[in-house]
C-alpha positions as a Markdown table, in Angstrom:
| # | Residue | x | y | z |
|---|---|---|---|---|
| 1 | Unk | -22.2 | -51.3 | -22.9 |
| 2 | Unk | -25.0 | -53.0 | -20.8 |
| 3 | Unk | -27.6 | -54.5 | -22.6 |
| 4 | Unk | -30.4 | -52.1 | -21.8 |
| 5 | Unk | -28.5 | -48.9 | -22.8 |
| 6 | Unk | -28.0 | -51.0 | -26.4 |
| 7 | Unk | -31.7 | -51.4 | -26.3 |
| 8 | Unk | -31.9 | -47.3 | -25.5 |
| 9 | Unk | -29.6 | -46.6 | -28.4 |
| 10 | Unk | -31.2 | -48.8 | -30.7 |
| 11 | Unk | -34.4 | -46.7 | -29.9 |
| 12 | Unk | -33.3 | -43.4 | -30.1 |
| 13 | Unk | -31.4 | -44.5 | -33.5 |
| 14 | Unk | -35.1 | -46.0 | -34.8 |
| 15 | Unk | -36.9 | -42.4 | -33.3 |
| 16 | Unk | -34.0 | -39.9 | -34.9 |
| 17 | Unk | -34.4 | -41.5 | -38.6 |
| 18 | Unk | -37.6 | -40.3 | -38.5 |
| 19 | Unk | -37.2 | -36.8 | -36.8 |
| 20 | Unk | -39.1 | -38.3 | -33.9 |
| 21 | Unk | -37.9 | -36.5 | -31.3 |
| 22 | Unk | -40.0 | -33.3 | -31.7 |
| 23 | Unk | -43.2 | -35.6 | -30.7 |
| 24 | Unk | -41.7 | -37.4 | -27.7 |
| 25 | Unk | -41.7 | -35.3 | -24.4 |
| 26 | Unk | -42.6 | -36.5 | -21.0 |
| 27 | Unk | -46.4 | -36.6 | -21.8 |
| 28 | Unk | -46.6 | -38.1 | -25.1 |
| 29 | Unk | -44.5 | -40.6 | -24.2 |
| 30 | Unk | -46.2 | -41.5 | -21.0 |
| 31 | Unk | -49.2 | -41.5 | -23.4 |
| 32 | Unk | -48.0 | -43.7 | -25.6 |
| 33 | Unk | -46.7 | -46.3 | -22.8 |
| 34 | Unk | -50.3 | -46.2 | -21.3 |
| 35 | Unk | -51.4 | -46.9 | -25.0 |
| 36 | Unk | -49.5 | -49.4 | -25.5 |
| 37 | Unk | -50.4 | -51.1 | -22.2 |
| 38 | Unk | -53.8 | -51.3 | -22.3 |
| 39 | Unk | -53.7 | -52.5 | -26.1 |
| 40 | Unk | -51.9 | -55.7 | -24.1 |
| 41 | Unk | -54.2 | -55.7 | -21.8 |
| 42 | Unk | -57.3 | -55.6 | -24.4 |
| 43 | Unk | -56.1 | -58.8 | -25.3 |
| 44 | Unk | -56.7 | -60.7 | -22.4 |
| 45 | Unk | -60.1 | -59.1 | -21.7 |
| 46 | Unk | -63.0 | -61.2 | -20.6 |
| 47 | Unk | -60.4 | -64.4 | -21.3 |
| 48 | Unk | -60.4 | -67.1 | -18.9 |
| 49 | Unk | -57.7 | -68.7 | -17.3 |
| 50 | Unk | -57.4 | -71.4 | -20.0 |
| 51 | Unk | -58.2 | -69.6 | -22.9 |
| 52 | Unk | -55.1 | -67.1 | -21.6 |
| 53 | Unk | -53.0 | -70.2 | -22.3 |
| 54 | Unk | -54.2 | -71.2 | -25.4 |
| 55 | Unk | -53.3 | -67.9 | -26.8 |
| 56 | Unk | -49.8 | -68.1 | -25.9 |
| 57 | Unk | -50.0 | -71.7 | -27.4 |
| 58 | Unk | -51.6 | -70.0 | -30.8 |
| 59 | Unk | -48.2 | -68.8 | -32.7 |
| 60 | Unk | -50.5 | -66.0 | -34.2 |
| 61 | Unk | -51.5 | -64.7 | -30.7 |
| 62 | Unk | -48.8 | -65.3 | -29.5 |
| 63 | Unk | -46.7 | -63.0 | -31.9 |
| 64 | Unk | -49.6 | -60.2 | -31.2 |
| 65 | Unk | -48.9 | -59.9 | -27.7 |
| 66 | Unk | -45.6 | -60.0 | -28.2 |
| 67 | Unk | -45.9 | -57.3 | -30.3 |
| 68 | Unk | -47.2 | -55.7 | -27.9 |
| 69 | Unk | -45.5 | -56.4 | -25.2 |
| 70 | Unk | -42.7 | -54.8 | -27.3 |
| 71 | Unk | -44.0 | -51.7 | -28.1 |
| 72 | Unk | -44.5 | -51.3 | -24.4 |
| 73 | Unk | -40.9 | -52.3 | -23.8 |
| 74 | Unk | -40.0 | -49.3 | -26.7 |
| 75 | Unk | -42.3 | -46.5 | -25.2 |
| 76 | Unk | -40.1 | -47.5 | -21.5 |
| 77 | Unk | -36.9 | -47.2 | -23.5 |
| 78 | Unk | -37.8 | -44.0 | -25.1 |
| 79 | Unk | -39.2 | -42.4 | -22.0 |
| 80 | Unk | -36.0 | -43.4 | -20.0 |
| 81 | Unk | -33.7 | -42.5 | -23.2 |
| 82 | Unk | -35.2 | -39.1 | -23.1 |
| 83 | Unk | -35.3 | -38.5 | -19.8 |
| 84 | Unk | -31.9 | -39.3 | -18.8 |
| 85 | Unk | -33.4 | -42.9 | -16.4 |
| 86 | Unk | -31.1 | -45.3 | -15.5 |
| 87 | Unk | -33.9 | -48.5 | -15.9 |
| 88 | Unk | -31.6 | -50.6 | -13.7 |
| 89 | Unk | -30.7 | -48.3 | -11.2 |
| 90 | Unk | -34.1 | -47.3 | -10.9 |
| 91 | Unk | -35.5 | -50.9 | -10.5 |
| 92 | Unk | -33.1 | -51.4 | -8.3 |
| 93 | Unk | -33.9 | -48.6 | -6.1 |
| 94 | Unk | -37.8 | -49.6 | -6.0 |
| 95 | Unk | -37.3 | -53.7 | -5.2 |
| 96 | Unk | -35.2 | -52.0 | -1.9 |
| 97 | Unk | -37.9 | -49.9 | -1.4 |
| 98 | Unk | -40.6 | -52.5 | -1.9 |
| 99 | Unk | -38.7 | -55.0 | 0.7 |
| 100 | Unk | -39.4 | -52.3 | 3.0 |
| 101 | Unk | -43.4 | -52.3 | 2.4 |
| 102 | Unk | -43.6 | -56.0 | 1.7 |
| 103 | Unk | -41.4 | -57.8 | 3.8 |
| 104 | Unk | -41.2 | -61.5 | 2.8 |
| 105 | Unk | -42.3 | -62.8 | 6.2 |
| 106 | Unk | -46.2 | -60.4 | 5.9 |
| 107 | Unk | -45.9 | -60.8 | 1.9 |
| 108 | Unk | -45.4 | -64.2 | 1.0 |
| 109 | Unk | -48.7 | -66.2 | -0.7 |
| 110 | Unk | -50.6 | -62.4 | -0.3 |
| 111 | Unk | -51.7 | -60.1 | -2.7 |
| 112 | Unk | -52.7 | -56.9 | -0.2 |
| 113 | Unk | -51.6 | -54.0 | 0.0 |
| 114 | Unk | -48.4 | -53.0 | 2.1 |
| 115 | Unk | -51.1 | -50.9 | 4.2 |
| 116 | Unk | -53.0 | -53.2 | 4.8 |
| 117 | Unk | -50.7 | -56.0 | 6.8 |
| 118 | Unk | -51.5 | -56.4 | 10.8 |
């Protein structure tokens, strides 16, 4: 079993032990990923360059965005689980579709848009 199907299993495992399932379709669970998200990126609000780095140096702040960085990673795996998405075939798919939009040679050092290369 590849290791991101374990990680789906271990999920849906976590979610059915709780009789989970009857709150997670499409929407809530695209909720709950944006959620989770922006409670990461709360975190580094208004934090500069140097004090980003000091809280991965802090094992206390550290371990918080971790946490949630992994409850991110959980609301992905349950969205995918329940959905029937193959994560690797999917990210797969989109780097060969990004190589089309950001070719190395009009991409590389830039952080534009693919519409917006000359």
């Amino acid at each position: 079993m590849k290791e991101i199907e374990r990680l789906k299993e271990l999920v849906k495992n976590f979610c059915e032990e709780r009789d989970w399932d009857q709150f997670h379709n499409p929407k809530e669970l695209a909720i709950g990923l944006s959620t989770e998200a922006n409670e990461l990126l709360e975190l580094f609000r208004f934090q500069t360059e140097e004090q980003m780095q000091d809280m991965f140096g802090s094992p206390k702040m550290r371990e918080r965005i971790e946490d949630e960085t992994a409850d991110v990673f959980f609301f992905l795996l349950r969205f995918a689980q329940k959905n029937g998405i193959d994560l690797e075939q999917a990210l797969v798919r989109k780097i060969e579709k990004n190589r089309k939009k950001y070719p190395a040679e009009l991409a590389r050092g830039k952080n534009l848009k693919y519409t917006e290369y000359e």
